[in-house]
C-alpha positions in Angstrom: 42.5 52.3 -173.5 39.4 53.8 -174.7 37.0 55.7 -172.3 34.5 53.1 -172.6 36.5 50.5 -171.3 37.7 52.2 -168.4 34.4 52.9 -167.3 33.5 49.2 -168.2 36.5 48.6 -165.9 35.3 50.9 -163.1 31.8 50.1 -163.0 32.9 46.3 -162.9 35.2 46.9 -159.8 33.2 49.1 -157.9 30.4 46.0 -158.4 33.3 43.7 -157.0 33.8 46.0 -153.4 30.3 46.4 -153.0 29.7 42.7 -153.4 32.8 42.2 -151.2 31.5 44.5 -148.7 28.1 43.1 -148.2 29.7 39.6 -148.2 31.8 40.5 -144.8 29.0 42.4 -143.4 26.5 39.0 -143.7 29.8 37.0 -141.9 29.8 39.4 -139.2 26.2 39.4 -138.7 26.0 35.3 -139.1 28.9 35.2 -136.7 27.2 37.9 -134.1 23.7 35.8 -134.6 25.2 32.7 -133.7 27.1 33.3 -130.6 23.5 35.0 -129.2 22.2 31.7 -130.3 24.4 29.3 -127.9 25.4 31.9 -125.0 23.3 30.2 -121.9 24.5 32.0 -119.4 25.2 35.8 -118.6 28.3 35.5 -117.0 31.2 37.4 -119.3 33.4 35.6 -121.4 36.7 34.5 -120.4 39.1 37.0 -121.5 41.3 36.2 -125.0 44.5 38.0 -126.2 42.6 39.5 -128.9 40.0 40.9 -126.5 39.6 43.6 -123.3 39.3 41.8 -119.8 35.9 42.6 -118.3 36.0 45.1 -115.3 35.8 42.5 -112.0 31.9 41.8 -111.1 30.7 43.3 -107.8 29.9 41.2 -105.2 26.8 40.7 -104.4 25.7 41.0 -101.1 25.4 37.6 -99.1 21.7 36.4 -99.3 19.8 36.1 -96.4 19.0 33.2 -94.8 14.8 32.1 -94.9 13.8 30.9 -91.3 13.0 27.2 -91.2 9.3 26.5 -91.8 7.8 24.4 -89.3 4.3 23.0 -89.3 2.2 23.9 -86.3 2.0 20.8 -84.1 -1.3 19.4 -84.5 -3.7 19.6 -81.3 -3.7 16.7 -78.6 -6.8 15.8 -76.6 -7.6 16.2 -73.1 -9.5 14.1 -71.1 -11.6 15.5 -68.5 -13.9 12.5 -66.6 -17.2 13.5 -65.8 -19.1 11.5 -62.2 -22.5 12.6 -62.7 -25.6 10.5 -61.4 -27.9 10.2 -65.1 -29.7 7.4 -63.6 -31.2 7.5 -60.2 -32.6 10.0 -57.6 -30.5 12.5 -58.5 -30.6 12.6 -62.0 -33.0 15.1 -62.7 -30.5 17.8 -62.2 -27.4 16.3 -62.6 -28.5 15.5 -66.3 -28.2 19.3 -66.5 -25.1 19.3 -65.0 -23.7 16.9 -67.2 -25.3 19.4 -70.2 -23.5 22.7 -68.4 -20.2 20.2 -68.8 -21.2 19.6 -72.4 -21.6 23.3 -73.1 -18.0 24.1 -71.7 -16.4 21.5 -73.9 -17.8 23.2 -76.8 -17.5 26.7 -76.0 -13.4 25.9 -74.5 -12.3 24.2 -78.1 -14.2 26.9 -80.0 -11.7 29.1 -78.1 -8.4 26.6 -79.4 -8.7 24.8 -76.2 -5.6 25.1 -74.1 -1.9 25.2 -73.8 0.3 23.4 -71.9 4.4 23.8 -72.5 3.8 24.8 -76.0 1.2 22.1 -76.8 -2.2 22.7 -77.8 -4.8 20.3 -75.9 -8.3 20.7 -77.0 -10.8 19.4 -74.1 -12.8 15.8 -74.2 -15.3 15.6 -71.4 -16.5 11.6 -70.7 -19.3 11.0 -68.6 -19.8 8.1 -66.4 -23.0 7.3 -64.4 -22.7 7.4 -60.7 -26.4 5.8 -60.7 -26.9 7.9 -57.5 -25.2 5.5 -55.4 -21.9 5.2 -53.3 -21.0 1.7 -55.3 -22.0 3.2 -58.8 -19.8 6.4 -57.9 -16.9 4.5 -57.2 -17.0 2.3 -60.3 -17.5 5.4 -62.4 -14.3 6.8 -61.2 -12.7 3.1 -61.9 -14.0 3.2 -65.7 -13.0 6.9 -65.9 -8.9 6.2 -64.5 -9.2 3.4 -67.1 -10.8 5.7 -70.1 -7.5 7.9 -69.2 -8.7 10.7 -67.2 -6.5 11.9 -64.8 -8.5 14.8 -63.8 -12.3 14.6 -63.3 -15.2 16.9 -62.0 -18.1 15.5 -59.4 -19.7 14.2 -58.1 -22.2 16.2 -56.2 -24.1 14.3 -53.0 -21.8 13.4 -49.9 -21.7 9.7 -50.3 -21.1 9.8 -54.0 -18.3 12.2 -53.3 -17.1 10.0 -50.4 -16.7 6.8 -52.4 -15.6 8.3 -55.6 -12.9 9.8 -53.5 -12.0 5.7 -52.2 -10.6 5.6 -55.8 -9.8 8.9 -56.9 -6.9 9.7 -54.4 -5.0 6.5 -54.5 -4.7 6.7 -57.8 -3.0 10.0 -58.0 -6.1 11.8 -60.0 -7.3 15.3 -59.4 -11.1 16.4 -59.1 -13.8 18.9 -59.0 -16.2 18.3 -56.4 -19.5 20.6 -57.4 -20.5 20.4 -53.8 -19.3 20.1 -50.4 -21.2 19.4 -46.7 -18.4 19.7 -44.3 -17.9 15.8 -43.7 -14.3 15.2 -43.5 -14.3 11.9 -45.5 -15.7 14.3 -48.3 -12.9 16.8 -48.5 -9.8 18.1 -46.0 -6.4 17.4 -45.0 -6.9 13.5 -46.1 -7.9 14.1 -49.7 -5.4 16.4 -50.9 -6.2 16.0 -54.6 -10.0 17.2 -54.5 -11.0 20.5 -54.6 -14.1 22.6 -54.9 -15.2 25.4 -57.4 -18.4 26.2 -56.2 -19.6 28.0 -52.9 -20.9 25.1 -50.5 -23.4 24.3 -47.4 -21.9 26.6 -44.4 -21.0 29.4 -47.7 -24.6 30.4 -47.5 -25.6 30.6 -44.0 -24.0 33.8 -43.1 -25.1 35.8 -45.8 -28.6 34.3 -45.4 -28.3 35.4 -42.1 -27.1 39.1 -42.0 -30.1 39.3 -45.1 -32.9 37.8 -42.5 -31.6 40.0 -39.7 -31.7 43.2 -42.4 -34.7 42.4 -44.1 -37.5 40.5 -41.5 -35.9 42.5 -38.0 -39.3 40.6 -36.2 -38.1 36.7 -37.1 -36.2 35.2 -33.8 -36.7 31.9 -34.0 -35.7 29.4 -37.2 -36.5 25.9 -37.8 -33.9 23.5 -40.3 -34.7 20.8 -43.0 -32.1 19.0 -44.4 -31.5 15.8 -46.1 -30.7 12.5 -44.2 -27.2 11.9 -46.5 -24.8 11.5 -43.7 -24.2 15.0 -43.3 -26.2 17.3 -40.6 -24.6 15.8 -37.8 -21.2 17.4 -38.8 -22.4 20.6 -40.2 -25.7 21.7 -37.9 -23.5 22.1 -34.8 -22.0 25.3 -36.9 -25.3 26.5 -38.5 -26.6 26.2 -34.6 -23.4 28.4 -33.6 -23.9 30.5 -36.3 -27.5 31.4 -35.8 -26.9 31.8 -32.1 -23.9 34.4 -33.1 -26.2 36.6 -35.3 -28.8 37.1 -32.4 -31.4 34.1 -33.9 -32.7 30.8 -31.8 -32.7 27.3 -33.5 -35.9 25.4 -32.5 -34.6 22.2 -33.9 -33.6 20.7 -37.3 -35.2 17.8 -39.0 -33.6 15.4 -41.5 -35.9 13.5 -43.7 -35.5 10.4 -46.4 -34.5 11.9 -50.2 -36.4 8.8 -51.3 -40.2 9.7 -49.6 -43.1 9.3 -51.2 -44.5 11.9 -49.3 -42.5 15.1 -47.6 -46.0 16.1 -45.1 -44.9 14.1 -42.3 -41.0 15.7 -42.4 -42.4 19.8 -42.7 -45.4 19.1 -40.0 -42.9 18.2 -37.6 -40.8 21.4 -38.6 -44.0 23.2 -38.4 -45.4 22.1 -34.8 -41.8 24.1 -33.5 -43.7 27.2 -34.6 -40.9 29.4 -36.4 -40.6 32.5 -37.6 -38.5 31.3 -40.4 -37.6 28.1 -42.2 -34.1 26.7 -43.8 -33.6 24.3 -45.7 -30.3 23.2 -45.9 -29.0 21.1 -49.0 -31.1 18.6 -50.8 -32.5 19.0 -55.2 -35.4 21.2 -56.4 -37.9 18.4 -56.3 -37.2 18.2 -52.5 -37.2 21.6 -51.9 -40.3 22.5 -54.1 -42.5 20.0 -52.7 -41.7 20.9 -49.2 -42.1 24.4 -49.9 -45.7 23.5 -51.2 -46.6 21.5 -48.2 -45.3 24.4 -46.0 -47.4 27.0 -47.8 -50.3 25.0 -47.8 -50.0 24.6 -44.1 -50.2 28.5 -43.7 -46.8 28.8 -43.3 -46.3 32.7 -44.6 -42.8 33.1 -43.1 -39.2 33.7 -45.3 -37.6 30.4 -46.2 -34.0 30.0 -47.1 -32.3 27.1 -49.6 -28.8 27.0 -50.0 -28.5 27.2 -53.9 -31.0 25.2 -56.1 -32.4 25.9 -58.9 -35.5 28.5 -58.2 -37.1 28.1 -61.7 -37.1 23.9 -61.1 -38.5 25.1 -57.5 -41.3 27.5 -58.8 -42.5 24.7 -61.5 -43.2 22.2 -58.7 -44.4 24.4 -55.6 -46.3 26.2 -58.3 -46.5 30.3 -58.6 -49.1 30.7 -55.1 -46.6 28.7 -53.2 -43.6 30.4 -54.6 -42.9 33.8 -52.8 -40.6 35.3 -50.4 -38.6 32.0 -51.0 -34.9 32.6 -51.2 -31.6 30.9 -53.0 -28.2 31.4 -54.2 -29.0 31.2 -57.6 -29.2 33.2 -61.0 -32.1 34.9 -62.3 -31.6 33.7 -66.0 -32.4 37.3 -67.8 -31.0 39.6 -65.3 -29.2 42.4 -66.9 -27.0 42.0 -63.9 -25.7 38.5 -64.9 -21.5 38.7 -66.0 -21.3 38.1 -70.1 -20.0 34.5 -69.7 -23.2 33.9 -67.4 -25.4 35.2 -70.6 -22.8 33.2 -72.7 -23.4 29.8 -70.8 -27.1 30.3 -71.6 -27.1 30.8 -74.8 -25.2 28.2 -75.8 -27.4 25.9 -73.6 -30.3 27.4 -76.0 -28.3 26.4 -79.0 -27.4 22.7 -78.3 -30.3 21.6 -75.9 -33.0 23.7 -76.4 -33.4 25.4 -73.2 -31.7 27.3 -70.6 -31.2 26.2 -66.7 -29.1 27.8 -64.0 -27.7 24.3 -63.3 -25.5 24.8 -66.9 -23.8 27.5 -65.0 -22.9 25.5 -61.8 -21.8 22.8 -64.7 -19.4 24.8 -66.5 -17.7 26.2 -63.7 -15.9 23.6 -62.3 -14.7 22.5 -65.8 -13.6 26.3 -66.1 -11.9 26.7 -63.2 -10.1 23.2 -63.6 -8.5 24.6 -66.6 -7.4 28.1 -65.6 -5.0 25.8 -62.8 -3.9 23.5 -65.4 -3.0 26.2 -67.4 -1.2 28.0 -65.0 0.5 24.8 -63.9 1.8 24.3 -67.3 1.6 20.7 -66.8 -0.8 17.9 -66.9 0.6 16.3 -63.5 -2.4 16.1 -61.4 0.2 16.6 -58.6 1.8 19.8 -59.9 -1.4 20.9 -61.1 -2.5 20.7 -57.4 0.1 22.4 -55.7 0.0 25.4 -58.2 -3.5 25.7 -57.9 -3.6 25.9 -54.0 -1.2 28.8 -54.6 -3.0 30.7 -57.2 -3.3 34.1 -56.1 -7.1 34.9 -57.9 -9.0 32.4 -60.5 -11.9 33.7 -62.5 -15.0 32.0 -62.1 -18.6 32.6 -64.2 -19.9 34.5 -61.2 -17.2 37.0 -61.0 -13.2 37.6 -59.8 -12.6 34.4 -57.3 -9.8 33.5 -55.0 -8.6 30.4 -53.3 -9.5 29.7 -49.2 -10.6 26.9 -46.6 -7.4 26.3 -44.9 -8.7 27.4 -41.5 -12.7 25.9 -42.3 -11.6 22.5 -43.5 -7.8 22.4 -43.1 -7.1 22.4 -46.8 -6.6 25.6 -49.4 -8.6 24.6 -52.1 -12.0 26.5 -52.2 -12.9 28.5 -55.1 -14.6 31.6 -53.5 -16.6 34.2 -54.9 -19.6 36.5 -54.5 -22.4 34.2 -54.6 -25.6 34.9 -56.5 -28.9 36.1 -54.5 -32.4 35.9 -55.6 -35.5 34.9 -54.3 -39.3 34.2 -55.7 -42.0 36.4 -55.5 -45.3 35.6 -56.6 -43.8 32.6 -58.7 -41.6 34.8 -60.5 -37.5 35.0 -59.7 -36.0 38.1 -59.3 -32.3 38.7 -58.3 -31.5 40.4 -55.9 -27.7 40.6 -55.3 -24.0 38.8 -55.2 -23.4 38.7 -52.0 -19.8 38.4 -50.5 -18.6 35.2 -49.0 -15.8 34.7 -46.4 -13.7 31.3 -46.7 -11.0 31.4 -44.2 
């Protein structure tokens, strides 16, 4: 064999392996490409004879449960029932009390309302009109039982309060009386389902008293006007033993007709006793402001007292000559010494009616207080809610820190009583002057 031909040989094998070799390395690769291709899962392979088991997988820790997601219950409503004269003689200021009512159902559900056993209950006031009558005050607590109001607030005047109570108490409801005058059919042992969340007629005496004795040491002798609603004859007896007590003589009192024409006649007769100091006990601004007109313009330069209605309402009728050294137990709207929910209350008044009135206060407070004791009840039983109010040991009221009393002035524990505003007019202007402590045995 020549040396060509081995080389021919040589070169021709050499060709063969390579061709070989690249031929087994393009089956491996095809084989390795195609098992990537269909492997859907990273788990290892199950082991062969040919092959190396896999080394056991650790175990992964257990994973932990999520918490059920629960949807937030969606809020219920409410019903609060609202007795409030809009038509009538008394509707000139229980219209604003109807708007104090209005401005705590908005300013509670901005807050997210209230809860009761885990249930959210935003607040729905209704108002019905009590027409400033007994009959129209015990239909509108008929249509509000039937609207579904189980608790209600008002009304305000003794006879209203009287014949919405008729209704009321049988029927297992709870209310908010704004206003008490010490008759018995209005609120005691027999009506153990009302209560009261604002200081009432024989609240302000006392305090009216030790300031009269303090502040005018030469007055001696005190003359009463008070509305002809049913109620002197049960109260007067204790104003009389309370004046007597703090060193002052009662000349007389005088009850005149809410629905006069004319107030002359009723404050000439006060006048003719010739006192040192006037009261007038109970009765609306537009009473108290025309009879504080007639009184001035009779020469009459002495201190008069008048429970707690509205000065700026009494100011705008008596007018500003008439309207000094006239006291009430009422706000003075932009006192710096009002609490912030007092300033709140206005404000809000400002925002959805257009103006601002002490009477929005007096309002909201009885709605306030109602929910604090439903709230702490923690149920919407008007029974249970009654019973664990009784027993609260404070509530908060807009005035101030309050607590519960009357068991040993009217035989029942459901007062609301706090430090009452104090202010008086001077030269047609209000200024405050104080809160001034109650006592409510």
């Amino acid at each position: 064999m020549t040396k060509g031909g081995y080389e021919v040989r040589k070169s021709t094998a050499v060709a063969v392996l390579f061709a070989l070799v690249v031929m087994l390395a393009l089956g491996a690769l095809a084989a390795g490409c195609g098992e990537e291709k269909v492997t859907t899962t990273t788990a290892a392979p199950a082991p062969t004879s040919e092959t190396t088991a896999a080394p056991p997988a650790t175990e992964a820790p257990p994973a932990t449960e999520a918490p059920p997601t629960t949807t937030p219950a969606e809020p219920k409503e409410l019903r609060i029932g609202a007795a409030v004269s809009l038509t009538g003689l008394f509707s000139a200021s229980e219209q604003l009390v109807w708007e104090g009512e209005q401005i705590f159902e908005s300013w509670i559900n901005t807050k997210g309302g209230i809860t009761v056993d885990g249930q959210q209950y935003l607040i729905k006031i209704i108002a019905e009109d009590c027409q400033s009558t007994a009959e129209g005050s015990s239909t509108a607590a008929t249509k509000l039982i039937d609207a579904g109001c189980n608790f209600q607030v008002g009304p305000i005047v003794p006879f209203t309060v009287i014949a919405s109570g008729t209704v009321t108490e049988p029927a297992g409801v709870l209310r908010v009386v704004l206003y008490n005058c010490h008759t018995p059919d209005e609120y005691g042992p027999d009506t153990p389902l009302t209560f009261i969340a604002n200081d009432v007629t024989t609240d302000f005496i006392q305090p009216d008293l030790d300031y009269l004795k303090a502040n005018y040491p030469d007055v001696k002798k005190l003359t009463v006007l008070t509305p002809d609603d049913g109620a002197p004859p049960i109260f007067m007896p204790m104003v009389k033993e309370m004046m007597v007590d703090s060193g002052f003589e009662l000349l007389n009192y005088f009850e005149y007709d809410m629905a006069a024409p004319d107030f002359t006649p009723y404050v000439t007769q006060a006048l003719a006793t010739k006192p040192d100091a006037m009261f007038f006990i109970n009765g609306w601004p537009i009473f108290m402001g025309n009879m504080l007109k007639i009184a001035r313009q009779n020469g009459f330069t002495g201190p008069i007292f008048g429970s707690h209605e509205d000065p700026y309402d009494i100011a705008e009728i008596a007018g500003p000559e008439a309207s000094t050294d006239f006291y009430t137990h009422n706000i003075q709207m932009d006192s710096p010494k009002m609490t912030p929910l007092i300033q709140e209350i206005l404000a809000l008044g400002q925002d959805m009616f257009g103006k601002q009135s002490p009477t929005y206060v007096w309002g909201f407070n009885s709605c306030y207080c109602l929910v604090q004791a439903i709230e702490h009840a923690q149920s919407l039983d008007p029974k249970v809610v009654a019973e664990a109010w009784e027993n609260m040991p404070s509530i908060d009221t807009v005035y101030g820190p309050g607590v519960m009393g009357g068991l040993k002035s009217y035989g029942i524990k459901h007062n609301v009583s706090y430090a009452t505003p104090f202010s008086m007019l001077k030269d047609g202007k209000v200024e405050f002057i104080d809160f001034l402590p109650v006592e409510l045995p």
